[in-house]
N, CA, C and O atoms as a CHARMM CRD file, in Angstrom:
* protein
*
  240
    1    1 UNK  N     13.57400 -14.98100   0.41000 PROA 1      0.00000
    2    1 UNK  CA    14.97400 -14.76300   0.69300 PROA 1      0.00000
    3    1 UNK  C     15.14900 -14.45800   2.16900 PROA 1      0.00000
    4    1 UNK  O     14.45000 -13.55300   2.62400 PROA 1      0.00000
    5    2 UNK  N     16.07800 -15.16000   3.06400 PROA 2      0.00000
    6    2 UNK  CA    16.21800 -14.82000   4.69100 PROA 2      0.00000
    7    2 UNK  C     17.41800 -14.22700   4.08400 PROA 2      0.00000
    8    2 UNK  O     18.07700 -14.37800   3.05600 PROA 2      0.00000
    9    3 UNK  N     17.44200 -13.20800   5.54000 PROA 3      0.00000
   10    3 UNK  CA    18.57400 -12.62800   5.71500 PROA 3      0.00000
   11    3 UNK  C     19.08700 -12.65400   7.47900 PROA 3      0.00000
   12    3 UNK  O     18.46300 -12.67100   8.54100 PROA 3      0.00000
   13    4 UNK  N     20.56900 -12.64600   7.09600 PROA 4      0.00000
   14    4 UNK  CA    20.87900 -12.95300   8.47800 PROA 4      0.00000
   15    4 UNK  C     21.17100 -11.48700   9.33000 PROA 4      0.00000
   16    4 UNK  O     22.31600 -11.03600   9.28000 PROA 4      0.00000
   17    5 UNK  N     20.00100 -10.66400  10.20300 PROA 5      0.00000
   18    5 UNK  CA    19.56200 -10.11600  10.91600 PROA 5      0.00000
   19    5 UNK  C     20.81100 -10.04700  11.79000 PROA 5      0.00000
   20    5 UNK  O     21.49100  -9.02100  11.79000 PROA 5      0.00000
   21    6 UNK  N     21.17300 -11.23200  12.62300 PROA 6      0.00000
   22    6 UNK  CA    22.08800 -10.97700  13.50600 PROA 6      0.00000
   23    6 UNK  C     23.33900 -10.22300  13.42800 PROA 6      0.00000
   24    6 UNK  O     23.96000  -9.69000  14.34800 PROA 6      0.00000
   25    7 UNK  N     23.61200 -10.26700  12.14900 PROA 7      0.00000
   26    7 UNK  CA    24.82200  -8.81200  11.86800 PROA 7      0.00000
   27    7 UNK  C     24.27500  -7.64600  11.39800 PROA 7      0.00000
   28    7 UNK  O     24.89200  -6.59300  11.23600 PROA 7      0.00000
   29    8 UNK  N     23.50900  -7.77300  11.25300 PROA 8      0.00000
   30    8 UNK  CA    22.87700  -5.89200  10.76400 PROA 8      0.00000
   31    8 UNK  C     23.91500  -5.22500  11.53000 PROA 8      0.00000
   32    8 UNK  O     24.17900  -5.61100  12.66900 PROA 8      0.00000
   33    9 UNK  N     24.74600  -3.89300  10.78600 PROA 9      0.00000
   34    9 UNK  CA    25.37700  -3.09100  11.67400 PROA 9      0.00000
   35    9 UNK  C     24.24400  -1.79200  12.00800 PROA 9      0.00000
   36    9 UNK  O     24.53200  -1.08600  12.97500 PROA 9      0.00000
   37   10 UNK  N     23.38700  -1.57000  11.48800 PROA 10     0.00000
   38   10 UNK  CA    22.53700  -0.70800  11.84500 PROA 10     0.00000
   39   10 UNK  C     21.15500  -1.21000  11.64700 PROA 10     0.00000
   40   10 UNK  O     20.72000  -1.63200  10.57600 PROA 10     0.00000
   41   11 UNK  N     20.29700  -1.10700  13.11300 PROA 11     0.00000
   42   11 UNK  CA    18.90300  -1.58500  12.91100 PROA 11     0.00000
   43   11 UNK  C     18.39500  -1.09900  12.29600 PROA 11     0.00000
   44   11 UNK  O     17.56100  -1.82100  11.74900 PROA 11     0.00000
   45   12 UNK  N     18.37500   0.06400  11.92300 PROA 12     0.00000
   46   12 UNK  CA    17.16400   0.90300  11.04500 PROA 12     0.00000
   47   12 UNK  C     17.70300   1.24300   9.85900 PROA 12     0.00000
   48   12 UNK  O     18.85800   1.57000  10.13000 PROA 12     0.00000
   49   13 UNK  N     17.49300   1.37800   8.45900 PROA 13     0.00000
   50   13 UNK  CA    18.23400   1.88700   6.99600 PROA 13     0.00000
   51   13 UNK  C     16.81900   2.34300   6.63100 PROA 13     0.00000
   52   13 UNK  O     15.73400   1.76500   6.57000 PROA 13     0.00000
   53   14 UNK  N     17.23800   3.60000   6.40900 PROA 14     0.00000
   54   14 UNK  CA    15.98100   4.28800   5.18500 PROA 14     0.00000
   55   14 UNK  C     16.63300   5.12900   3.77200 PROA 14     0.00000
   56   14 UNK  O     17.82700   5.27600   3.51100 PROA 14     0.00000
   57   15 UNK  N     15.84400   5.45200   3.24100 PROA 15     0.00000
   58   15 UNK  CA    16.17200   6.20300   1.87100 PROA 15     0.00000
   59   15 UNK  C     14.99800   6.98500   1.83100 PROA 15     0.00000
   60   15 UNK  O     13.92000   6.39900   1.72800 PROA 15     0.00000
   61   16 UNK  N     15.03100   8.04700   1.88800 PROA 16     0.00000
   62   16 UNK  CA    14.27700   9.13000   1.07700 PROA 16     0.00000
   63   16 UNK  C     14.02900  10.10400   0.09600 PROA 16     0.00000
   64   16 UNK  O     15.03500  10.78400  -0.11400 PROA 16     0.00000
   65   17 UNK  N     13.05000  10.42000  -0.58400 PROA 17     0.00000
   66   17 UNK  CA    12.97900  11.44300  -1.76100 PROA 17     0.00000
   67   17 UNK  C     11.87400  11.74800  -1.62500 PROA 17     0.00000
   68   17 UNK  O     11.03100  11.23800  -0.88700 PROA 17     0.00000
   69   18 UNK  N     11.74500  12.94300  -2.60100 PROA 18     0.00000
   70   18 UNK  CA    10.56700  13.47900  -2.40500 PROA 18     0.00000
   71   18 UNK  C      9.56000  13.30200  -3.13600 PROA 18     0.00000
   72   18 UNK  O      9.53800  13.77900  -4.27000 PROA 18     0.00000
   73   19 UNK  N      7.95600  12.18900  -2.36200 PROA 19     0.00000
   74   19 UNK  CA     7.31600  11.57500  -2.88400 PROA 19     0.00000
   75   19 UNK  C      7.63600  10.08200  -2.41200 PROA 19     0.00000
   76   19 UNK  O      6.75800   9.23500  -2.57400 PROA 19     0.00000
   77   20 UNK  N      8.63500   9.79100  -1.94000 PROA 20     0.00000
   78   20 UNK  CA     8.87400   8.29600  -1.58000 PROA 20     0.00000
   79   20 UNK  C      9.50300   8.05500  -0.54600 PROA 20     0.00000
   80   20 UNK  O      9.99200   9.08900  -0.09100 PROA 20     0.00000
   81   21 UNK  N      9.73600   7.11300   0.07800 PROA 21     0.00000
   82   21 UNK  CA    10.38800   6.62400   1.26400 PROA 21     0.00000
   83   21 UNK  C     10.56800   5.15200   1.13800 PROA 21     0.00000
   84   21 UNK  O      9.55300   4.63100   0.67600 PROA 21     0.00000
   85   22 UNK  N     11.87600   4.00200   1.49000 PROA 22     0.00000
   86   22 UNK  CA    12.16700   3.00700   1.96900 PROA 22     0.00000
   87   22 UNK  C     12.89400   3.08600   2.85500 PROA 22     0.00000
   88   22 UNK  O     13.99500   3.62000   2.99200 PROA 22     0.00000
   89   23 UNK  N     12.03000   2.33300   3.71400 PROA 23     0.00000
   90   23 UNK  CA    12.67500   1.48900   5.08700 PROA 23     0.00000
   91   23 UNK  C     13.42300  -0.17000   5.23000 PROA 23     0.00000
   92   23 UNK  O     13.01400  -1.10300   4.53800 PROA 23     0.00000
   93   24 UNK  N     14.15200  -0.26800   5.87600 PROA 24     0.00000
   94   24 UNK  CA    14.66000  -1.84400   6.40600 PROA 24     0.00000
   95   24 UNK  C     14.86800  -1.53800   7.46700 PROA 24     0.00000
   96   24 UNK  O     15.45700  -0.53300   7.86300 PROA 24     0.00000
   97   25 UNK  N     14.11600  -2.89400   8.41500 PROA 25     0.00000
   98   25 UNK  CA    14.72200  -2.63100   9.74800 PROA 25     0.00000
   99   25 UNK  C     14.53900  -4.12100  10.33200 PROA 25     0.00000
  100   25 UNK  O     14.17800  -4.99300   9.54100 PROA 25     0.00000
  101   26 UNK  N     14.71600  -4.37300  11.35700 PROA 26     0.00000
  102   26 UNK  CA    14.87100  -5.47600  12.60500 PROA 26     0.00000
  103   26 UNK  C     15.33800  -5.02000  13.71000 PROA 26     0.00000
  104   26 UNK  O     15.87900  -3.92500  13.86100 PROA 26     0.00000
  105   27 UNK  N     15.09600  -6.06000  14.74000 PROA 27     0.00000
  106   27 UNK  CA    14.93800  -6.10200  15.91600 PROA 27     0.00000
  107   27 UNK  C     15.21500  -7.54100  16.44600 PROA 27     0.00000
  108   27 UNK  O     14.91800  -8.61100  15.91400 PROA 27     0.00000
  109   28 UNK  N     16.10900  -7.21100  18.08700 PROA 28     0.00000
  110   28 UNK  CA    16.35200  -8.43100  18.60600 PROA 28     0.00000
  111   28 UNK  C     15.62400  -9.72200  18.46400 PROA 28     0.00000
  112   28 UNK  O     16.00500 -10.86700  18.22200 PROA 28     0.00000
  113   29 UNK  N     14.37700  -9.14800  18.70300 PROA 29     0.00000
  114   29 UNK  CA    13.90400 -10.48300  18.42400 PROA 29     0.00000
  115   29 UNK  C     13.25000 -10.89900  17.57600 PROA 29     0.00000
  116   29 UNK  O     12.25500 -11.57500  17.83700 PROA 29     0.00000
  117   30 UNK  N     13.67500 -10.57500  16.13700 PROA 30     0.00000
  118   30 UNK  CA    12.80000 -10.79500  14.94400 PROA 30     0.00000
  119   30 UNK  C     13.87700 -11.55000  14.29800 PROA 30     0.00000
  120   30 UNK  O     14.97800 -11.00600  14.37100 PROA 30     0.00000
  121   31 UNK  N     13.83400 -12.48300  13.78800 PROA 31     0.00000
  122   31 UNK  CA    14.41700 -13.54500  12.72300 PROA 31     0.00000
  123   31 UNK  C     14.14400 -12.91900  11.35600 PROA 31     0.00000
  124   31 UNK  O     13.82900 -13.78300  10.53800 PROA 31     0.00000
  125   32 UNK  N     14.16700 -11.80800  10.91300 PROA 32     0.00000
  126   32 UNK  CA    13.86100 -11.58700   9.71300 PROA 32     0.00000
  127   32 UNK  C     13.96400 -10.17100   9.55100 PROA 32     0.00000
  128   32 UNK  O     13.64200  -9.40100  10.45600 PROA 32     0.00000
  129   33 UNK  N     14.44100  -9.74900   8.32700 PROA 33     0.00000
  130   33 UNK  CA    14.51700  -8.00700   7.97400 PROA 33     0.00000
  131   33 UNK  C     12.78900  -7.82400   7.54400 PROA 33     0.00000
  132   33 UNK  O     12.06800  -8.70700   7.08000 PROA 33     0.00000
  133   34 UNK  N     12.45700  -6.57800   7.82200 PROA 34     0.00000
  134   34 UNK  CA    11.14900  -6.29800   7.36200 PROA 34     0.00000
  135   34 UNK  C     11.51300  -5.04400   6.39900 PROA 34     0.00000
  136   34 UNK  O     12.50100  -4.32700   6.55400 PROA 34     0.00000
  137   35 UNK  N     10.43500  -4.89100   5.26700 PROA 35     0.00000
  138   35 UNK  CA    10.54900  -3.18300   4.28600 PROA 35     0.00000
  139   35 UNK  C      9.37300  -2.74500   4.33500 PROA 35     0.00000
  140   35 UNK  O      8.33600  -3.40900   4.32100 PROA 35     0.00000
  141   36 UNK  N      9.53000  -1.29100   4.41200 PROA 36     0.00000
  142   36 UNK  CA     8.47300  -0.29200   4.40200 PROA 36     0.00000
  143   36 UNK  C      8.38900   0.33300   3.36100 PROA 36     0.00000
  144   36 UNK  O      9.45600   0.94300   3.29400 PROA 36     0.00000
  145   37 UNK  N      7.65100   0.63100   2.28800 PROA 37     0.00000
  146   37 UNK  CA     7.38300   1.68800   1.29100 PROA 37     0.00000
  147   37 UNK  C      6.43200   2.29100   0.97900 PROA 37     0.00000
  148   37 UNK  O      5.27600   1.87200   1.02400 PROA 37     0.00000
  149   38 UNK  N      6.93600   3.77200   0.48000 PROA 38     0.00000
  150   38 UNK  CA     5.78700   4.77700   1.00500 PROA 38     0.00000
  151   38 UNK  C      6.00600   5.26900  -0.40700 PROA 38     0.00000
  152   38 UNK  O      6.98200   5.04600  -1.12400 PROA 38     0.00000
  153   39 UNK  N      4.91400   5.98400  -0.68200 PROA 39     0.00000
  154   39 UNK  CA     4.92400   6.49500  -1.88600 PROA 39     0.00000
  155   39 UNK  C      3.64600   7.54600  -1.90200 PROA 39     0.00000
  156   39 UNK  O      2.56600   7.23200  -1.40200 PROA 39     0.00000
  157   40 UNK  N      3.84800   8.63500  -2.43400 PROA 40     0.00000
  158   40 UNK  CA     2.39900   9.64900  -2.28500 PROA 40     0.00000
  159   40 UNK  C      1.99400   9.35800  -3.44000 PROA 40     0.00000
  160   40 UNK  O      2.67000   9.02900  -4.41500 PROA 40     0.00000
  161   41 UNK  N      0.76800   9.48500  -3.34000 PROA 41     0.00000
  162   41 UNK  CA    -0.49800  10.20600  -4.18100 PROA 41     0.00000
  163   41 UNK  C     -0.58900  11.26800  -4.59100 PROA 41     0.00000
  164   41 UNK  O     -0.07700  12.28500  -4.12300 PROA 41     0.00000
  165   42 UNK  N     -1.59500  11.10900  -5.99300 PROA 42     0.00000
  166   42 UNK  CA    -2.29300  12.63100  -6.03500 PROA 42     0.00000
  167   42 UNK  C     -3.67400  13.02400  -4.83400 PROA 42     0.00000
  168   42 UNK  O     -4.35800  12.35000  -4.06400 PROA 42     0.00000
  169   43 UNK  N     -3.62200  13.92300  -5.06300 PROA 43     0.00000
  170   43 UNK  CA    -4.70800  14.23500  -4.00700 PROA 43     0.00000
  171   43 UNK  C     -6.15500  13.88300  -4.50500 PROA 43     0.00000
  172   43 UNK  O     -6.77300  14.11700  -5.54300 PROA 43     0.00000
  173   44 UNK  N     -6.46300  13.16500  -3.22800 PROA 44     0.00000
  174   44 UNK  CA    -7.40200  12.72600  -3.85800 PROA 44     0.00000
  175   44 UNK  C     -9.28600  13.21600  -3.58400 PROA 44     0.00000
  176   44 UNK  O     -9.70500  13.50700  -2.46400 PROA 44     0.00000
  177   45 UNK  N     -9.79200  13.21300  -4.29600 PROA 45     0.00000
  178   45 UNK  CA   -11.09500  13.87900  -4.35500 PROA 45     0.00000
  179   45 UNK  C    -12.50200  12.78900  -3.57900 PROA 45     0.00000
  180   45 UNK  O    -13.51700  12.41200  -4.16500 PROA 45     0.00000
  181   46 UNK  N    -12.25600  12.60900  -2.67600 PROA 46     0.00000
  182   46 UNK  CA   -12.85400  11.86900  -2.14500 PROA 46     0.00000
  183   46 UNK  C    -12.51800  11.16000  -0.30500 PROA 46     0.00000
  184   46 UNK  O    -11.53400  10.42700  -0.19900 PROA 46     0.00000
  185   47 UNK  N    -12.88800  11.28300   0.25500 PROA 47     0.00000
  186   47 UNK  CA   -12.88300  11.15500   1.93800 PROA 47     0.00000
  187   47 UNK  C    -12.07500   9.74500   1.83200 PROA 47     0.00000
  188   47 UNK  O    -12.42100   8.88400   1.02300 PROA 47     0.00000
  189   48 UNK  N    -10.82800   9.56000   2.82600 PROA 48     0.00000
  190   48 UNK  CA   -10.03200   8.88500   2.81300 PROA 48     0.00000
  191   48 UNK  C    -10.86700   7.30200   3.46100 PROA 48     0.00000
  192   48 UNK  O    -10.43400   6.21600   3.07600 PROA 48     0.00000
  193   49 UNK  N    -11.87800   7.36600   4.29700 PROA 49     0.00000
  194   49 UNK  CA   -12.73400   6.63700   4.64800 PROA 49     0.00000
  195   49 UNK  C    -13.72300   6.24000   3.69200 PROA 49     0.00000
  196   49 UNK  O    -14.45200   5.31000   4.03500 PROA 49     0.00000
  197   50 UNK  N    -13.90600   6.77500   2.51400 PROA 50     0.00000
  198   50 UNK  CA   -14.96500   6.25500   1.85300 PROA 50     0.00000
  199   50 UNK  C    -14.62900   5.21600   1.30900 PROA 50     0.00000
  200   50 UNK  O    -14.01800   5.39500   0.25600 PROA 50     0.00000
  201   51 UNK  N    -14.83500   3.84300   1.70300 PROA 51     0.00000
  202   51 UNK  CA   -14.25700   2.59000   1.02500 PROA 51     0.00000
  203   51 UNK  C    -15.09700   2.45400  -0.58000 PROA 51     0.00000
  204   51 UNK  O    -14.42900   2.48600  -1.61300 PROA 51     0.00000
  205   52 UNK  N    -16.08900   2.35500  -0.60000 PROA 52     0.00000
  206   52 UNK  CA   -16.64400   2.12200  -1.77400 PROA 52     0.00000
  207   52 UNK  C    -16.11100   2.89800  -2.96200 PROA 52     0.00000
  208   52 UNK  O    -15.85700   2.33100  -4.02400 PROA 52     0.00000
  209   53 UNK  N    -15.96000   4.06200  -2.79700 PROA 53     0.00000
  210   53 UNK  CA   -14.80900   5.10500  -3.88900 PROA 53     0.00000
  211   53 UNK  C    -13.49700   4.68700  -3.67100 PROA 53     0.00000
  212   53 UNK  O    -12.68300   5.30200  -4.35900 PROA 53     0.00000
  213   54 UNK  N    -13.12300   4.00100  -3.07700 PROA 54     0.00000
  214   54 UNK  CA   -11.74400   3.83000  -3.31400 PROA 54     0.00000
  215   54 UNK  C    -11.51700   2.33700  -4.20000 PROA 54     0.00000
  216   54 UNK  O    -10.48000   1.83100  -4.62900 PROA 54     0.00000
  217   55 UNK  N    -12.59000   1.99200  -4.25500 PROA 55     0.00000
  218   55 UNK  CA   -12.72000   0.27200  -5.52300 PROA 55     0.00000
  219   55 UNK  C    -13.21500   1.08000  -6.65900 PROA 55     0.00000
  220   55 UNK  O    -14.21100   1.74800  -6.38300 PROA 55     0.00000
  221   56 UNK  N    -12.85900   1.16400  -7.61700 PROA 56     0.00000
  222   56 UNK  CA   -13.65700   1.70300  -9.06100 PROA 56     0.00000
  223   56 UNK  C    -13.82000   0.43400  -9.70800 PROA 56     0.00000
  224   56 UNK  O    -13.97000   0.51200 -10.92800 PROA 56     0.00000
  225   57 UNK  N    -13.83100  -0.94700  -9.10700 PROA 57     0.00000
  226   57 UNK  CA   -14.29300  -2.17400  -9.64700 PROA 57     0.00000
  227   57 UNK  C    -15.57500  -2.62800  -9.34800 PROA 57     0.00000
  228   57 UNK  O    -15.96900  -3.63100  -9.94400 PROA 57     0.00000
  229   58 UNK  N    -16.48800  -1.93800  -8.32600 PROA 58     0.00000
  230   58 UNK  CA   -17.15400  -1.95600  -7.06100 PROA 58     0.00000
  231   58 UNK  C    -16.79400  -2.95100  -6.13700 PROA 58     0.00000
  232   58 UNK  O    -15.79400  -3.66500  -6.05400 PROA 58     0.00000
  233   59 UNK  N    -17.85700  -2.84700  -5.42900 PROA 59     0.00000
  234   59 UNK  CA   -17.97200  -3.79500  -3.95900 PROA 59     0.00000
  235   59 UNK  C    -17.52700  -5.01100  -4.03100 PROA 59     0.00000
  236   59 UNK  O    -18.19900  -5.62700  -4.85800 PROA 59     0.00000
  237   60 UNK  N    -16.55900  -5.78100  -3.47300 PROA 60     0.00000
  238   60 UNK  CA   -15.85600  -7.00600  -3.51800 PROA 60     0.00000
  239   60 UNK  C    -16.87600  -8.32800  -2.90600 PROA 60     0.00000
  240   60 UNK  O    -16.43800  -9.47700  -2.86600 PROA 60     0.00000
């Protein structure tokens, strides 16, 4: 789906709650709206760098 960018009345639109976040935004020179979504976790028991714990399918 395009959207026509050139009328956005506001570059930036977010929504927040607690535990989540959406973004929309653009820029002059982007032909296209972009979205951001955020969403927390539980905390997790394991080093945010440890790639191999973060696949419980293993190693790809």
């Amino acid at each position: 789906m395009r959207v026509d960018v050139g009328r956005l009345i506001v570059p930036f639109l977010a929504y927040g709650d607690v535990g989540r976040m959406a973004a929309f935004y653009s820029a002059a020179h982007l032909d296209e709206a972009r979205a951001i979504f955020l969403f927390r976790s539980e905390e997790l028991d394991y080093h945010h760098r440890d790639i191999p714990r973060q696949n419980p399918r293993g190693p790809a």
